[in-house]
C-alpha positions as CSV (number, residue, x, y, z in Angstrom):
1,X,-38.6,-8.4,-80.1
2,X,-38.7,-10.0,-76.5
3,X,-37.4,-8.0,-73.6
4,X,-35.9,-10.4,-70.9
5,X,-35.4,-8.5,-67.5
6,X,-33.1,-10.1,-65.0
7,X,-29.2,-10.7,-64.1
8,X,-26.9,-12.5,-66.5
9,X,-25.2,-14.5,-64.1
10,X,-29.0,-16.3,-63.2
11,X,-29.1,-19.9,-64.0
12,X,-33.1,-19.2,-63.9
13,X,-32.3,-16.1,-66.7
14,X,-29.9,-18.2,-68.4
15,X,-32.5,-21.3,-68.8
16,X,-35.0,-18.7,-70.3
17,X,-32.2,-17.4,-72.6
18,X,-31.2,-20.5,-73.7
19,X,-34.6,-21.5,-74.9
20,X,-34.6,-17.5,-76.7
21,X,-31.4,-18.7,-78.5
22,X,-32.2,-22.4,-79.8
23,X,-35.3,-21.1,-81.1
24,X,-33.2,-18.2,-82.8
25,X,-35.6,-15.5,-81.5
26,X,-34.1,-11.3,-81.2
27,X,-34.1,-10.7,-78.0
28,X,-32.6,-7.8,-75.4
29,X,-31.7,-8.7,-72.0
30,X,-32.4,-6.1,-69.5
31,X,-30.7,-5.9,-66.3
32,X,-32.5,-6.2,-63.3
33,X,-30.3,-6.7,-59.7
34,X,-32.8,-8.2,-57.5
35,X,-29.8,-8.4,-54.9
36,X,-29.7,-4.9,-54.5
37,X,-29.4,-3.3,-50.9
38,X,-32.4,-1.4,-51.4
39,X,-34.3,-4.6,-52.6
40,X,-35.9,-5.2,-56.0
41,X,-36.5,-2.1,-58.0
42,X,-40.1,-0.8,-57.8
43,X,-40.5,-0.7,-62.0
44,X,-39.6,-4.3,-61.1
45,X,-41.8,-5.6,-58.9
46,X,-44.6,-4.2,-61.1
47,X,-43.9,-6.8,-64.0
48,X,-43.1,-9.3,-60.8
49,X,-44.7,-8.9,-57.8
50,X,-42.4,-11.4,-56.4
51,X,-39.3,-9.7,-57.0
52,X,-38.1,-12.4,-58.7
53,X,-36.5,-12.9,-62.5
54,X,-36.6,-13.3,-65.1
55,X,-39.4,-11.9,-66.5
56,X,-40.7,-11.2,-70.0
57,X,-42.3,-8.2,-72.2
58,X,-43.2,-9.4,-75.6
59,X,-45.3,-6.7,-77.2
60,X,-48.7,-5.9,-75.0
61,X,-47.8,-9.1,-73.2
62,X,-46.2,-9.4,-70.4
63,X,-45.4,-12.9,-68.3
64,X,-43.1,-14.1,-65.2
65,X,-42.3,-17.4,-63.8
66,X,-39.5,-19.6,-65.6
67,X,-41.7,-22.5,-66.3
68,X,-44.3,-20.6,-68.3
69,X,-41.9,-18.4,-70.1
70,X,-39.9,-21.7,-71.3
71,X,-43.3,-22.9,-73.0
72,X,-44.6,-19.4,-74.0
73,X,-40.3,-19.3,-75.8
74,X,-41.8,-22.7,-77.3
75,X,-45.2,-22.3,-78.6
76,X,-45.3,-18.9,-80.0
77,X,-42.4,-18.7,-81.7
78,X,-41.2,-20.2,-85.0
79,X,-37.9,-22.6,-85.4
80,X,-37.0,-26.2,-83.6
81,X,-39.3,-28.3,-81.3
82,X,-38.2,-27.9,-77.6
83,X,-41.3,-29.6,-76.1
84,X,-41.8,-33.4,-77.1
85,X,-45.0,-34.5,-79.1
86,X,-45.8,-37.1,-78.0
87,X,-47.5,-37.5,-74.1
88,X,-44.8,-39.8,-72.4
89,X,-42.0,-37.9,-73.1
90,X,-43.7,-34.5,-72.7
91,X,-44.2,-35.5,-69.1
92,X,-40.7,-36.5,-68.8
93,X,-39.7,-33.0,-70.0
94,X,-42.0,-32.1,-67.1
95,X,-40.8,-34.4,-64.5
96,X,-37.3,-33.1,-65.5
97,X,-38.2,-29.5,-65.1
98,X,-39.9,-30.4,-61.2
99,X,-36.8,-32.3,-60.1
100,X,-34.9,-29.2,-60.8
101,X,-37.1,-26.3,-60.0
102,X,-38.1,-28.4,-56.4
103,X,-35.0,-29.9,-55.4
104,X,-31.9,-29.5,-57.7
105,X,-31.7,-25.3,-57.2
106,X,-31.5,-25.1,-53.9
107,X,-29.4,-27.5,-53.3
108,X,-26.9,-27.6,-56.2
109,X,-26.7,-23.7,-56.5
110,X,-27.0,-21.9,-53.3
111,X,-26.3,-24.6,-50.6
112,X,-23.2,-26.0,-52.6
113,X,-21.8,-23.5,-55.2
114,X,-22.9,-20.6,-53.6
115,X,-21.2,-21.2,-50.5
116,X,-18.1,-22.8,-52.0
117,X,-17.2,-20.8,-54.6
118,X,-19.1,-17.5,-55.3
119,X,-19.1,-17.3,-51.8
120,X,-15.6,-17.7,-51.1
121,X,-14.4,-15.6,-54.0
122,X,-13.6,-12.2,-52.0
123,X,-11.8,-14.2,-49.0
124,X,-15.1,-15.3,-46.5
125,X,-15.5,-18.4,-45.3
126,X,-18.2,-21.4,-46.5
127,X,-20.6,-22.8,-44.5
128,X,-19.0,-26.0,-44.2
129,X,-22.4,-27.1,-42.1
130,X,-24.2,-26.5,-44.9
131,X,-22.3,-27.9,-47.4
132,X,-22.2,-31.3,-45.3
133,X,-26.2,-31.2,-44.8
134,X,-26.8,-31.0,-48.9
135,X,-24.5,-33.9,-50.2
136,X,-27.0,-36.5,-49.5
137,X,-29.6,-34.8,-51.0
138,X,-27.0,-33.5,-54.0
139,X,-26.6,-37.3,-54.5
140,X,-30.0,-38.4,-54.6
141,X,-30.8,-35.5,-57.4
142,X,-27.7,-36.3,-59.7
143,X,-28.7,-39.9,-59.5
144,X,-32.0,-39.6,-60.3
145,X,-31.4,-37.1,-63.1
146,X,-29.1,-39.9,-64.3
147,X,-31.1,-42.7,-64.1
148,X,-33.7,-40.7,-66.2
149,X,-31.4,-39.7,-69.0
150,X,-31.9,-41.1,-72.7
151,X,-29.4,-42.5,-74.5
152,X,-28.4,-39.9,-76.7
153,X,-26.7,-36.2,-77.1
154,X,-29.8,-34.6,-74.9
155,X,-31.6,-35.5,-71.6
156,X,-34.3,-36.8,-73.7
157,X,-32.5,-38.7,-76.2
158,X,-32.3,-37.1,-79.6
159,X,-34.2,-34.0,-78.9
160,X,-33.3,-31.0,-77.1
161,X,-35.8,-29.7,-74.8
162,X,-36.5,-27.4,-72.2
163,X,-35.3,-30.0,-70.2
164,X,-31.9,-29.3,-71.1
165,X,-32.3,-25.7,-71.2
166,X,-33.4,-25.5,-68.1
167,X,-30.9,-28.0,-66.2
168,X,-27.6,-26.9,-67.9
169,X,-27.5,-23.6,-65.6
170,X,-27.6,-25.3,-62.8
171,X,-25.7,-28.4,-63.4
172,X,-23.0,-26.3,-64.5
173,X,-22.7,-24.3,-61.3
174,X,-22.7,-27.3,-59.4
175,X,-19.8,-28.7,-60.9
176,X,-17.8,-25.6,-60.7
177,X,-17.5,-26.6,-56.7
178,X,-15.3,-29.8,-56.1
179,X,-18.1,-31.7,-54.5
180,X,-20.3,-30.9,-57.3
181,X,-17.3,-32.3,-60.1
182,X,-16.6,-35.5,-58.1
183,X,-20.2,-36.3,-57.8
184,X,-20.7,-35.4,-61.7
185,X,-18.2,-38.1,-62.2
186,X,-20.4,-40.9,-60.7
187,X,-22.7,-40.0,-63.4
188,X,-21.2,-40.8,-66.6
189,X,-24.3,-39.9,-68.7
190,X,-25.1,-36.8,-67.4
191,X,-21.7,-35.3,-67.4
192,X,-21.7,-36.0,-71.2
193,X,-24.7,-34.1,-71.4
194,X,-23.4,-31.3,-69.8
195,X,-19.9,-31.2,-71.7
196,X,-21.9,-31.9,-74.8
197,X,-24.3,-28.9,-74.1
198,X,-21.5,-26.7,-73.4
199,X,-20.2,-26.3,-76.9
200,X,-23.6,-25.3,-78.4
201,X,-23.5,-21.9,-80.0
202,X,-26.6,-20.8,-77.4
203,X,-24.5,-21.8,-74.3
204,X,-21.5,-20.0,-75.5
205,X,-24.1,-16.7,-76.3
206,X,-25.3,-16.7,-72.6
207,X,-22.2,-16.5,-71.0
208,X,-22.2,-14.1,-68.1
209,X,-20.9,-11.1,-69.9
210,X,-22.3,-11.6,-73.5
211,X,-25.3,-9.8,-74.1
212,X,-26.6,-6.7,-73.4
């Protein structure tokens, strides 16, 4: 049994998560609110000196940073494939997974849907500043993650991989916020993707709210 600690409503969590649940692997998420007032909890920042999340607890063996918990979900785990064989496309996977860890999050999540709509949510007011400063950078992330889709259901063409796993999250934060949507719609392929995506049985498991 894997123990996942971290906050359901994490696209970083979720992308772990969803790798847990294509590979059909028992699981329990444990909460961990790294946005507390007092700060991370102390248990926490033993597992994660960082104070970050998720992190993982499988047996004697314990492992943090998204990246290497995606592969770990991979390789020691029976059930489907979610790195590709062969060398060309595993470095796409790879290139996918840089893109967003280096400069989709930031941007997508916190400087556009953060401040748009979680923000706004209890009545305060978005950074409109902000907001104005990421849309050329949101553009040149959705295009590029465009122009590198496959033709088929998944990023990668016919095989889901931690690729997708890892961008749905995000992606689907981003186009919660109208910016985000309108932008998606410039990007015919990737908004596909992401409706596609949605209706798998793991998305629908890792809804905020769905697993304790």
């Amino acid at each position: 049994m894997i123990e996942l600690f971290g906050a359901d409503y994490s696209v970083y969590v979720r992308s772990a998560r969803l790798a847990i649940e294509e590979k059909g692997v028992p699981y329990t998420l444990i909460p961990v609110d790294v946005f507390a007032a007092e700060g991370p909890p102390e248990e926490h920042l033993k597992r994660q000196p960082f104070g970050k999340i998720p992190a993982l607890q499988h047996d004697d063996f314990s492992l943090f940073e998204t990246a290497a918990i995606l592969r770990y979900v991979d390789e020691a785990f029976d059930g489907p494939l979610l790195q590709p064989e062969d060398p060309r496309s595993r470095a796409r996977m790879m290139q996918f997974l840089s893109i967003l860890d280096t400069y989709a999050y930031r941007t997508l999540v916190w400087d556009i849907f953060v401040e748009r709509v979680a923000k706004t949510r209890d009545g305060s007011e978005a950074d409109e500043a902000r907001i104005a400063s990421a849309l050329g950078p949101a553009r040149t992330i959705i295009q590029a993650l465009e122009d590198l889709k496959q033709k088929g259901d998944f990023l990668l063409g016919h095989q889901l991989t931690l690729a997708d796993c890892h961008a749905a999250p995000m992606l689907n934060l981003f186009q919660q916020s109208p910016e985000g949507a309108r932008m998606m719609e410039s990007a015919p392929g990737l908004q596909n993707w992401l409706q596609t995506f949605k209706k798998r049985e793991s998305f629908q498991a890792t809804q905020p709210g769905e697993k304790d």
